[in-house]
N, C-alpha and C positions, 0 to 999 in steps of 0.2 A: 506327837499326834499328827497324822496326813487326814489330810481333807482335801476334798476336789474341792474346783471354782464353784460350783451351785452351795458348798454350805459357806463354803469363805463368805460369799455372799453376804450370807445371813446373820456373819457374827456383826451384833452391835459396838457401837462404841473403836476407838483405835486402842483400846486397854484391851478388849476381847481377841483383837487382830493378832495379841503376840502369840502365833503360834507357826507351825512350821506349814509352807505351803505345798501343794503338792499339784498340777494339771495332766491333763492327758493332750497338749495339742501337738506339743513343739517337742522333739529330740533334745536331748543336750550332749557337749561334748564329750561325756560317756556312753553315751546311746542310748541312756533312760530316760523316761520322759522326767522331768524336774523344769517343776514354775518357780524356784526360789526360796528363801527362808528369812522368814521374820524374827526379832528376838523376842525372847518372853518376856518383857516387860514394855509399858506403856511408851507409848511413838509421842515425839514431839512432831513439831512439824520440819520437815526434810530440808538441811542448809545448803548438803554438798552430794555429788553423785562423782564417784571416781570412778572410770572404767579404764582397766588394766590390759592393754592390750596381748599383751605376754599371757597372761591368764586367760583372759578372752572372757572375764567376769565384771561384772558392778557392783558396786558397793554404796549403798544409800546411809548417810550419817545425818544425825540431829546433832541438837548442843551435847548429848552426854554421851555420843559413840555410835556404830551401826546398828542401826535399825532392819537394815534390808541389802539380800546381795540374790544373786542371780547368777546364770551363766547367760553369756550374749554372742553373737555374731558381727564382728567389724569388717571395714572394707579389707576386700581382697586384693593379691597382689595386680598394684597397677590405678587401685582404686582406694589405698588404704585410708581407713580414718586418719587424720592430722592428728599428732602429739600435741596437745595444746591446751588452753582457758578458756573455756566459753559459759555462759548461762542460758538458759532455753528464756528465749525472746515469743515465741508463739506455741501455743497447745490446741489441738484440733482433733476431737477423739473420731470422728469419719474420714479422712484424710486420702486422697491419690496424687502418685507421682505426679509432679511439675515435670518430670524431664524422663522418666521411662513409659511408658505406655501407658500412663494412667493408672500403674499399678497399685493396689490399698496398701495402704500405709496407717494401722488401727493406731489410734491413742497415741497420735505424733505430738511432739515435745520438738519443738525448732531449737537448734543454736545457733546455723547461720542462715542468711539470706541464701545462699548459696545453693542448699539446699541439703544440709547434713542435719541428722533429727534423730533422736531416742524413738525409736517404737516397736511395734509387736513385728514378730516376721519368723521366719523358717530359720532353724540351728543345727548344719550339719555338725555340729564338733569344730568349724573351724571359721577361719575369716572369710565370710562369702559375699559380703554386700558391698554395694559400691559407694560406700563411703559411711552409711549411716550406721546406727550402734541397734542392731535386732536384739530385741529381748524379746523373753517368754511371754505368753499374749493374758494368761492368768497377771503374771507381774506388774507389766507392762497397763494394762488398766485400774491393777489397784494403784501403783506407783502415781497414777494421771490421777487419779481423784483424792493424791495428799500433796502433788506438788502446787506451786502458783511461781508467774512468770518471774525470773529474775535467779530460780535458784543454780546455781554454780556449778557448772560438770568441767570436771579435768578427766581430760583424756590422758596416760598415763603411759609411759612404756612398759614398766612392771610396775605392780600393785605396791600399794603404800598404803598405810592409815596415818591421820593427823595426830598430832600430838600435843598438848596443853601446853602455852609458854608465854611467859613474861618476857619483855622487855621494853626500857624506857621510850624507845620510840613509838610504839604502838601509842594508839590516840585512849584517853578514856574522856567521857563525856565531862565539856567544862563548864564549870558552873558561872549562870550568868546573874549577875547583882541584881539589884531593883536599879539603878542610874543608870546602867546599857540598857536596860529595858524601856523605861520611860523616853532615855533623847534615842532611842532604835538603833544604836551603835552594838547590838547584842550578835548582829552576822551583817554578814552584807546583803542580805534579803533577809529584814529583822522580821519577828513576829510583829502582828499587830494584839499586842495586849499592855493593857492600864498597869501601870506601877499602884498598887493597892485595892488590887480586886481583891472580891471575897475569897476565893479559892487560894490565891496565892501569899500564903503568912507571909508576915512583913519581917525584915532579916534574916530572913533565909536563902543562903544559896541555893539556885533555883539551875536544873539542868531542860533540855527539851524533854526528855523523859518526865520530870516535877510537873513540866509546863504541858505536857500534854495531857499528863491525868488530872490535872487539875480545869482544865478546857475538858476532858469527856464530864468529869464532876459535874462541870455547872452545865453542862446540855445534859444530864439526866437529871440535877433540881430544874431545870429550865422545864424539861418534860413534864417532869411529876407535878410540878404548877401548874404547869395547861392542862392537865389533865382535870388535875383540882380543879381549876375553872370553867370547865366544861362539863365538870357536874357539878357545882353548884347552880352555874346557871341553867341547867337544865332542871334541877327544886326550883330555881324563881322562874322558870318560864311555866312550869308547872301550878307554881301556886299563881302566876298570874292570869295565869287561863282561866281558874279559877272562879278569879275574880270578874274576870272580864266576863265567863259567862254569868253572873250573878248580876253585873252590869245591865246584860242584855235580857235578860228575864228582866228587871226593872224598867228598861227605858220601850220593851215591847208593853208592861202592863201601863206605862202611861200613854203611851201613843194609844192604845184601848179604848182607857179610859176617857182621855181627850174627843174619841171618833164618838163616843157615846151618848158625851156629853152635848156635841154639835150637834147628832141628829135631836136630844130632843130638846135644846134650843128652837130650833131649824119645826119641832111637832106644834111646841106654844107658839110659837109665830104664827101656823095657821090653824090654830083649836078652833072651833065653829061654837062652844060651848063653853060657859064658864067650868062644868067636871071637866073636859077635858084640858079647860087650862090649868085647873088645882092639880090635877094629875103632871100633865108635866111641870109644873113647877117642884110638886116636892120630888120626882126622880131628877132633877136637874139640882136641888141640893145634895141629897145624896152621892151622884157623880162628883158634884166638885167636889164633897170629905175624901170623898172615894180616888179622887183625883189627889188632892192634898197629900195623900196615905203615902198615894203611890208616889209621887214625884219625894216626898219626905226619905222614903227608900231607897229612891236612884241617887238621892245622894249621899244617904250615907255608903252605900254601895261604891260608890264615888270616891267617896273620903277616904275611907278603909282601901280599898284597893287600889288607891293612885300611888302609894307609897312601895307597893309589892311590883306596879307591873313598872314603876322607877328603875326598883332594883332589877329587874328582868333585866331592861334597857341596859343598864351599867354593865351588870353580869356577860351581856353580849361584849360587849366593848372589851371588858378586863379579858373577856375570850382571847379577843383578835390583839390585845396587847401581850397577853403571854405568850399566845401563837408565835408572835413577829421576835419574840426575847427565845424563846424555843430554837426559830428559826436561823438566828444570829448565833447563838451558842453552838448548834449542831455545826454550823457552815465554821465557827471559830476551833470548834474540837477536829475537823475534819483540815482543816489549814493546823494545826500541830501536828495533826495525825502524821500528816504529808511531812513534816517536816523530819521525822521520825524512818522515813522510807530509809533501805541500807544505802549507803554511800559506798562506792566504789572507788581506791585508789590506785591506780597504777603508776610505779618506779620505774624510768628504763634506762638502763646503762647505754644504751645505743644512742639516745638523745640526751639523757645530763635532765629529762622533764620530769616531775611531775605532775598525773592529769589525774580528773575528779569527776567520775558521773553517779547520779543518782535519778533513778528513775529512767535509764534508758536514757539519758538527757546530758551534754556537758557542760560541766558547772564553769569550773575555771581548772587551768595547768601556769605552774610557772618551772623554771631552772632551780636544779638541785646538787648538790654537791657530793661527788663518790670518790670517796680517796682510793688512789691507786685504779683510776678510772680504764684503763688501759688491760686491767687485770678481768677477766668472767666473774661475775658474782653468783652465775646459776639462777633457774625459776623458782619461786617460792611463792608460795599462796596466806596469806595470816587471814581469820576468819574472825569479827566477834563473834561469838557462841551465845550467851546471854549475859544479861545484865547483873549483877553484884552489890554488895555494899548498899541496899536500897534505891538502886539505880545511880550511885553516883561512880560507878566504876562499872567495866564489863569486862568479859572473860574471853582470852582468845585462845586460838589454836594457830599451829602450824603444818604444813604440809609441803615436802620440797621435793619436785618434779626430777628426777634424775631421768638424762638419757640412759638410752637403751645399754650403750654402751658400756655405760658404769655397772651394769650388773650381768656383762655375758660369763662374768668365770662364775657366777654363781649357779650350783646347779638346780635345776627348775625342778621345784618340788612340787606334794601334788598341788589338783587346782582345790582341794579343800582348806587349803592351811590358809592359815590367817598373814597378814602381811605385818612385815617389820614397821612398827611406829618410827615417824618420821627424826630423825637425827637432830636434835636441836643446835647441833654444833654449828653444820654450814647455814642453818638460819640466822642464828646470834650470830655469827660472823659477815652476814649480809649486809643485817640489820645497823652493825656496828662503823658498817664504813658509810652511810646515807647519812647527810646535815639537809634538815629541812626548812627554811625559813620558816620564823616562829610566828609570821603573819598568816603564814597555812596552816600553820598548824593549828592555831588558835580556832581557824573559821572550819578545819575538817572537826575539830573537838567539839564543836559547837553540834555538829549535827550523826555523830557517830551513833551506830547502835546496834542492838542484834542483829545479822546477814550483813552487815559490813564488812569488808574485805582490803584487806593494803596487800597488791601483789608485785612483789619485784622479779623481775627479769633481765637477762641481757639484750631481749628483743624489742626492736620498736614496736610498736602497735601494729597489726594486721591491716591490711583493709579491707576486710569483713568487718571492722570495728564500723559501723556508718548510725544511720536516724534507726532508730530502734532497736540497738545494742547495746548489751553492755559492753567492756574492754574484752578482746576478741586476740590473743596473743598465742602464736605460732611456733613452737620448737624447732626451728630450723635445720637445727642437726638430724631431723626424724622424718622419716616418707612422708608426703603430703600429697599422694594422687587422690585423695577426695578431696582435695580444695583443690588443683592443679586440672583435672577433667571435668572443672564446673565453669561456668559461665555464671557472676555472683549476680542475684535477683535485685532490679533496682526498685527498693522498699520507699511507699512513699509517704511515709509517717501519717497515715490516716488507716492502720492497718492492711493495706493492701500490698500489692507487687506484682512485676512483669512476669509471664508464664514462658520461660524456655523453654522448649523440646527436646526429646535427643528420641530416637528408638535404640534401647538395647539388645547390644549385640549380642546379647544371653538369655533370648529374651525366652521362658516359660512361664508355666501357671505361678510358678512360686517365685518370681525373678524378681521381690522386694526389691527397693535400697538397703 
């Protein structure tokens, strides 16, 4: 089934989305227009985007395989996108060049300061831009409104797909007792949670995963309480009003009566006549029964309703106590939540380190041990995919970066075929020479989880790696004129960054990055 951009639109749901796309803006490298293809079944949310530079295509993967692939435009010679790791650190669906003329740049996806970024642009058929990855402008916007910061792009020399794989080094989520929890010996930045709260059964091993849905738990009973309390006391403020107007109709008819009774007080004082004084004397009995009536009313009026507008009072109170229990529960679900974020590891044979971020943020790096350190180990990317076993395990994948070089005797087939799944061999053989202190290990198990990633390389860290990155890692052996013709943006961890210039020298209507 082909559909333009105006009914994709329209399909609800990402279970309706699987279907094959089709736009009219952008050529592709066969000269037809094509925005891309989804597969027919239900999208998770996007982990990995590999763009293949040999193909000149991308390919979007969830935890259970592609979802979405495209044909793209990468830098041209001189300019070419970097073989490399990165994750899109900023998204900006209005977007113009920093550094060419102000040129648009629709539905930008950052991965470096630098200024290299996924987004919509012109596809002659081949590498035209100066450095950044153009896709189809149909793709390219649906793509932006399923990813969120931090998801993973490898740039690739030829295409690869990941592949499902075990091995004992990989981290699964470790279980933490009720005694690290209570003395906060559970990570080096412990949770703050009570050894024998209600959510958390007593002897059970408990993971962050346990610990988090058991923290969102009690911020939705925390909700649903305040909720409760906030209608109930809205029946007691309701029947206290009640009362209280029943109150005031009482204490107006004795204030009444009382006026009535003054004035004729106030008439026998000066009767001129003994009728007129028999006359006010018996309406001034009648006012005081009359009076008696009414004050005998305001109290019981009184009695009975001091009890209800009590409750009202408390009811207010028990308000603003489940509020503040609300409060604390949400702000304690939201402190697991975070704790939950993927963690990022990187392995580098060029330093003997390894380092830990999560959130854009570095946790800690220490020394690691690579036998036969002296030998290339190759890039390799390990992914958790999702979680398993109930959350007390999770499920990875593999994917390993070969240079260009490793695959020139192969002949280039078309750009529709599907790419060879990743070799588990030189991954398991990576994996197999890395010893990791079991003091790291311990504290990355503590907080692994879905989008979590272990990537080994032979390269040290980039320096595009900086404050609002994640690991940022360079194929060395592969062209790098779009990191090499940039001048890198100094980000200053409050979302912003310096604005370089350049005019380009190519410069046209359509002269994207």
């Amino acid at each position: 089934m082909m559909i333009g951009p105006a009914s994709f639109k329209s399909l609800p749901g990402l279970a309706a989305l699987a279907v094959l796309v089709l736009g009219a803006a952008h050529a592709s490298p066969r000269g037809r227009d094509h925005d891309g293809e989804m597969l027919r079944r239900p999208m998770g949310a996007p982990l990995m985007a590999v763009v293949a530079l040999r193909e000149q295509r991308v390919t979007i993967f969830d935890a259970d395989g592609k979802i979405m692939r495209a044909p793209v435009s990468t830098g041209q010679t001189g300019y070419e996108t970097p073989a490399g790791i990165y994750s899109v650190i900023q998204k900006e669906a209005d977007h113009h060049s920093n550094l060419y003329d102000d040129a648009e740049m629709p539905f930008m996806q950052r991965i470096t300061w630098s200024g290299i970024a996924l987004h919509a642009g012109v596809l002659p058929g081949h590498p035209a831009s100066h450095g950044c990855v153009r896709m189809p402008y149909a793709f390219a916007e649906h793509l932006f409104e399923l990813t969120k910061l931090g998801m993973r792009v490898l740039v690739v020399p030829r295409d690869v797909a990941p592949a499902n794989f075990v091995h004992p080094l990989l981290f699964r989520p470790k279980p933490i007792g009720e005694e690290a929890l209570a003395s906060g010996e559970a990570s080096a930045e412990p949770m703050h949670l009570a050894a024998g709260s209600p959510s958390l059964p007593p002897h059970r091993p408990l993971t962050l995963k346990s610990i988090a849905d058991a923290r969102a738990a009690e911020a939705e009973e925390a909700a649903r309480k305040a909720e409760e309390a906030r209608t109930s006391a809205l029946r007691a403020a309701a029947a206290a009003l009640r009362f209280k107007k029943a109150v005031r109709i009482s204490e107006a008819a004795v204030q009444r009566t009382q006026a009535q009774l003054q004035e004729v007080v106030r008439a026998a004082e000066t009767a001129s006549s003994l009728q007129a004084v028999a006359y006010a004397e018996e309406a001034r009995n009648k006012l005081g029964a009359r009076l008696a009536q009414a004050q005998a009313a305001l109290a019981a009026a009184q009695a009975e309703g001091e009890p209800t507008i009590d409750a009202a009072a408390a009811a207010r109170e028990t308000v603003k106590a489940a509020d503040a229990v609300r409060v604390a529960a949400l702000a304690a679900a939201r402190e697991a939540a975070a704790k939950l974020a993927p963690v990022s590891v990187y392995i580098s044979r060029a330093t003997q380190h390894l380092y830990v971020r999560q959130s854009f943020q570095p946790v800690f790096d220490t020394p690691i041990t690579i036998e036969e350190s002296e030998k290339p180990i190759g890039t390799h990317v390990f992914t958790a995919l999702d979680y398993i076993k109930e959350g007390a395990d999770v499920r990875w994948s593999a994917i390993t970066m070969s240079s260009s070089e490793h695959g020139a005797s192969r002949a280039r087939r078309g750009d529709e075929a599907e790419p060879a799944a990743t070799d588990a061999g030189p991954a398991r053989a990576a994996l197999d020479r890395i010893a990791i202190p079991e003091e790291a290990r311990n504290r990355i198990a503590e907080v692994v989880s879905p989008g979590s990633a272990v990537i080994v390389s032979d390269e040290p860290l980039s320096k595009e790696t900086s404050k609002g990155t994640d690991f940022i890692v360079l194929m060395s052996g592969e062209l790098q004129g779009g990191i090499k013709m940039r001048r890198r943006i100094g980000y200053d961890g409050y979302g912003g960054f310096s604005r370089p210039w350049a005019r380009s020298p190519y410069r046209t209507p359509f002269s994207w990055w």
